[in-house]
N, CA, C and O of each residue as an XYZ file, in Angstrom:
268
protein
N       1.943     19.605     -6.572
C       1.815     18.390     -7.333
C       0.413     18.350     -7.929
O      -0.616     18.690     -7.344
N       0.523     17.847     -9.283
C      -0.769     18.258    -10.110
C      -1.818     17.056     -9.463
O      -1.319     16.443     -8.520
N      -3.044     16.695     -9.809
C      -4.088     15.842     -9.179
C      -3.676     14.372    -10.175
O      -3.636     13.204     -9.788
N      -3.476     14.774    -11.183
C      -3.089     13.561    -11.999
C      -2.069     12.799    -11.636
O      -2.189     11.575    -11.674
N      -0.685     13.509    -11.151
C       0.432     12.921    -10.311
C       0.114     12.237     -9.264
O       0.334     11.039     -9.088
N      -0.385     12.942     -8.581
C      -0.751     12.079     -7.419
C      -1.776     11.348     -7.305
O      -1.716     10.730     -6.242
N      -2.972     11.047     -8.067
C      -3.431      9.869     -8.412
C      -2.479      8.658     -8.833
O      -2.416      7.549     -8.304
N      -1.678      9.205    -10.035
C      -0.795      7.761    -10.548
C       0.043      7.388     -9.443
O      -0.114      6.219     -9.092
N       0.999      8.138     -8.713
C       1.546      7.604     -7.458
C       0.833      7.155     -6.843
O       1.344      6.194     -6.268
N      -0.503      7.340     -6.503
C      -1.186      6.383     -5.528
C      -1.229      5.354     -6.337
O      -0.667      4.354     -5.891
N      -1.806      5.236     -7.593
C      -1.700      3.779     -8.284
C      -0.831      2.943     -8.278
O      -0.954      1.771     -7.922
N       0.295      3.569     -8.742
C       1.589      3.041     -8.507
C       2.065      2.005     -7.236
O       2.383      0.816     -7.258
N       1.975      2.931     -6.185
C       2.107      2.202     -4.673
C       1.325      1.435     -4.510
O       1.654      0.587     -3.681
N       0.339      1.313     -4.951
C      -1.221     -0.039     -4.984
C      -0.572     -1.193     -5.096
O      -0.497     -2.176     -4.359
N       0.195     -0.746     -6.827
C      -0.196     -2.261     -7.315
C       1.664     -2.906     -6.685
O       1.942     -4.101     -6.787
N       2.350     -2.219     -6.288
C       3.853     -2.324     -5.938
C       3.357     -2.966     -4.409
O       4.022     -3.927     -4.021
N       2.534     -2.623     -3.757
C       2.183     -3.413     -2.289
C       1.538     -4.289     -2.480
O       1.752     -5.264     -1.759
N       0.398     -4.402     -3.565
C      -0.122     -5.773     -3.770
C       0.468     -6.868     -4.588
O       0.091     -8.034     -4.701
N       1.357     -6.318     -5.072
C       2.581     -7.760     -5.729
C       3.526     -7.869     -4.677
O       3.965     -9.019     -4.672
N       4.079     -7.104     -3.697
C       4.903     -7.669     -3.127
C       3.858     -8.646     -1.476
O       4.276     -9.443     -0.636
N       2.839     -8.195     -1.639
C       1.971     -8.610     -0.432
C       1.602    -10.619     -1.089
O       1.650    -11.741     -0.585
N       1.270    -10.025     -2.407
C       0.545    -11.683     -3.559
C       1.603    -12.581     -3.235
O       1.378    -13.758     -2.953
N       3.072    -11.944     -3.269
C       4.502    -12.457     -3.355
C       4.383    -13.545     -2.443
O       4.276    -14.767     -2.541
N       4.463    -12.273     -1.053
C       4.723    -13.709     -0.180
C       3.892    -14.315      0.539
O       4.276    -14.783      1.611
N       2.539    -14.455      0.120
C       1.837    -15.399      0.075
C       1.919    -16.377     -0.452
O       1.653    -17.452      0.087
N       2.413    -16.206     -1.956
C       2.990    -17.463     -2.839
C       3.550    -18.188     -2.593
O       3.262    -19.377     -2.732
N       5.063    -17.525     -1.906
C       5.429    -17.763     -1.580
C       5.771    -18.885      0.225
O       6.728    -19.644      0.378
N       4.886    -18.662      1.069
C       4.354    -19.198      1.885
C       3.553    -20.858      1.588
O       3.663    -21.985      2.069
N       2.818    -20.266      0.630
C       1.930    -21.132      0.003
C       3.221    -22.618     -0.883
O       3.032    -23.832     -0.817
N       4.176    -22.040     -1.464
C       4.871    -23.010     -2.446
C       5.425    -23.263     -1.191
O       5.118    -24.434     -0.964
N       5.933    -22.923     -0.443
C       7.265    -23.467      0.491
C       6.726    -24.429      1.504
O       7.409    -25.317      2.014
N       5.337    -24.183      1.795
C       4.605    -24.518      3.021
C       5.057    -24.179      4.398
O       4.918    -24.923      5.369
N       5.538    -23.148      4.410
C       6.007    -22.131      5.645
C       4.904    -21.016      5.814
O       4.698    -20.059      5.067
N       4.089    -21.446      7.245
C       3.096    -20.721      7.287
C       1.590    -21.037      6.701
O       1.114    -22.147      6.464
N       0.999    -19.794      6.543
C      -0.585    -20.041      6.422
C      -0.478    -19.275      4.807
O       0.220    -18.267      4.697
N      -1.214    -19.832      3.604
C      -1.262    -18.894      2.585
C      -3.279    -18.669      2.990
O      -4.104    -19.582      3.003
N      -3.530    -17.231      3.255
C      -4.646    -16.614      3.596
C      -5.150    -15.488      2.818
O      -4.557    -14.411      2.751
N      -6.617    -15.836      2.035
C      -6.566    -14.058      0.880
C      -6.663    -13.554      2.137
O      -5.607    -12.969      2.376
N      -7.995    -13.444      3.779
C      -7.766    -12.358      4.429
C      -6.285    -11.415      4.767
O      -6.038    -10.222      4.945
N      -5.534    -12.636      4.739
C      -4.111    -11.726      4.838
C      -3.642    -10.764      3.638
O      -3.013     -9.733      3.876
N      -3.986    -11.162      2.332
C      -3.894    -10.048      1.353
C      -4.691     -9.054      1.439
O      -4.122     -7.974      1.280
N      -5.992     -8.995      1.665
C      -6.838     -8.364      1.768
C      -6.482     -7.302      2.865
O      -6.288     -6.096      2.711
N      -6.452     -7.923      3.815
C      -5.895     -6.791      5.710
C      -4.703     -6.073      5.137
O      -4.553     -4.916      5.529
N      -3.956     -6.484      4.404
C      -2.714     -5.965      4.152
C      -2.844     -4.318      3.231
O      -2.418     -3.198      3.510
N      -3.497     -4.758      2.267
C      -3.225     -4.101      1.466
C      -4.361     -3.246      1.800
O      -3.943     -2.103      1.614
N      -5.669     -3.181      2.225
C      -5.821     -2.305      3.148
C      -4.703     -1.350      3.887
O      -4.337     -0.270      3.423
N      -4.269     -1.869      4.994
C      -3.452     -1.544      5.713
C      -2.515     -0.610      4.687
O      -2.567      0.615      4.796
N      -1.574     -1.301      3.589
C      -1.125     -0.265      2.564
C      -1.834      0.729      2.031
O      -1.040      1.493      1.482
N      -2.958      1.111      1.914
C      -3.732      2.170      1.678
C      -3.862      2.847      2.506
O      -3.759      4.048      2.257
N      -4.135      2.443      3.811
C      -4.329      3.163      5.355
C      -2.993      4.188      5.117
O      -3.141      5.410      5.120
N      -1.834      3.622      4.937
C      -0.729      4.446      5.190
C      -0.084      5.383      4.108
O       0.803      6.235      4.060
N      -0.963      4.800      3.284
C      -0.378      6.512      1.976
C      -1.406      7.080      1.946
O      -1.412      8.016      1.147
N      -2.667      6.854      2.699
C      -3.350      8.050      2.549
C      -3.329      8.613      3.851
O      -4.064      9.596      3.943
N      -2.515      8.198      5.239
C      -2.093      9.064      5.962
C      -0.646      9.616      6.162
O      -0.278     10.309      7.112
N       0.164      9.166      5.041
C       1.710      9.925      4.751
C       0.830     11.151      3.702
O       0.773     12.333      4.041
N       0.464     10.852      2.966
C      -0.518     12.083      2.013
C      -1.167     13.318      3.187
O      -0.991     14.524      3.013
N      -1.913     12.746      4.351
C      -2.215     13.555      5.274
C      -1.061     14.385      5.567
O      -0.766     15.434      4.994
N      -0.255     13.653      6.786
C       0.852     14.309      6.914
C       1.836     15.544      5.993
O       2.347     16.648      6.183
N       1.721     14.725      5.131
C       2.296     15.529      4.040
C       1.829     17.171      3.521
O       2.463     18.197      3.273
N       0.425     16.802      3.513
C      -0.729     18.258      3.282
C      -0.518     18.842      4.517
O      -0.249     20.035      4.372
N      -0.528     18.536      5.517
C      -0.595     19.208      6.947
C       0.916     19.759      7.396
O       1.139     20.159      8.539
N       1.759     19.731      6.511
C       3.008     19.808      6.539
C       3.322     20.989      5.978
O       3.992     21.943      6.372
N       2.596     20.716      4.777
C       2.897     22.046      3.440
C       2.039     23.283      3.950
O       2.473     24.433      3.883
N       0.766     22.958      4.474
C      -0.266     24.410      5.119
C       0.295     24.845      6.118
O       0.142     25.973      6.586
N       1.023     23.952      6.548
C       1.599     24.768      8.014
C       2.619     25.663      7.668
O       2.589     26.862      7.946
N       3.363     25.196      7.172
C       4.439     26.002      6.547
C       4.435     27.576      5.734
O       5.245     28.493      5.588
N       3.049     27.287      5.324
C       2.246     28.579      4.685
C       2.133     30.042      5.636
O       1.541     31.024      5.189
């Protein structure tokens, strides 16, 4: 996979976890079910980065082994 691909897939998954993360905060927030919190967007979408850049790990450590 070229470096450009997998930059835009990482972009991609960014902004697809931070609209569905904004979501239901909004959502929380309009309904008044719950706490609407940016730290909770913030931890989150962290957290969504944490995990495609260790499925990306996995993934590399997958393909060298195989080598």
């Amino acid at each position: 996979m070229s470096g450009f691909t997998r930059i835009r897939r990482k972009y991609v998954t960014s902004v697809v976890c931070l609209a569905i993360i904004v979501g239901i905060e909004a959502l929380q927030f309009i309904t008044m079910l719950g706490y609407f919190d940016v730290d909770d967007i913030i931890l989150n979408f962290v957290g969504c980065l944490i995990g495609t850049s260790m499925y990306d790990l996995v993934r590399y450590i997958k393909i060298r082994v195989q080598l």
